[in-house]
N, C-alpha and C positions, 0 to 999 in steps of 0.2 A: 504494500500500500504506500502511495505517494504523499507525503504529510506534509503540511503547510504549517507554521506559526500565526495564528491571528492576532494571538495575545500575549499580553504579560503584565502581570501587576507586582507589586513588591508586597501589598495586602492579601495575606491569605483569606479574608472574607469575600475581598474582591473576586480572587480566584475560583473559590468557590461557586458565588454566586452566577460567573461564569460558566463554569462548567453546569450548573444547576438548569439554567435556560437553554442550555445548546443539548441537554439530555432530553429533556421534557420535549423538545422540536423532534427528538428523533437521531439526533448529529453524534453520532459517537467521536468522544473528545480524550485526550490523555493531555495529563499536566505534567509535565517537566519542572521539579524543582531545584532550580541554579543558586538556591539563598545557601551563604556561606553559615555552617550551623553555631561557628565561631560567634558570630556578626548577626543574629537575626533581625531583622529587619532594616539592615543597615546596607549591606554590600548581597546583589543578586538580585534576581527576581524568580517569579514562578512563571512558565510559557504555558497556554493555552495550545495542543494541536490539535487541528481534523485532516482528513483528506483534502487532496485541491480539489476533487469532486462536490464538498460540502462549504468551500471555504467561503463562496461566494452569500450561501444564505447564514452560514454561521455570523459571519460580521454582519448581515443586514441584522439580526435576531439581537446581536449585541449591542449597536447603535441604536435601533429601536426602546432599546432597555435603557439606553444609557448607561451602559457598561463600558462600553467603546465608542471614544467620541474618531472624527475624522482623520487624526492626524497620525493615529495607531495602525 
């Protein structure tokens, strides 16, 4: 499977919340946590993936939310 980054927050509620909306759509998603466990919440983030297949409505689902604004 071909996997896209849509997302990343340094918020693990955010992250969640993500992942939460892009399940309930159907979008199967995996998070990548890059946070240094030294440093939490300081240095890293956590990535949001789906497919390139899904990538396109997964960020429409997350903008709509306001979870992802444009510039992500």
């Amino acid at each position: 499977m071909d996997n896209s980054k849509i997302f990343f927050a340094v918020d693990q509620l955010k992250a969640m919340t993500a992942m939460h909306l892009l399940e309930e759509a159907g979008i199967h998603a995996h998070k990548v946590d890059r946070r240094d466990s030294a440093y939490t919440g300081i240095l890293g983030k956590i990535e949001i993936h789906v497919s390139k297949d899904d990538e396109a409505k997964a960020k429409e689902i997350l903008m709509k939310a306001e979870v992802l604004d444009g510039d992500d």
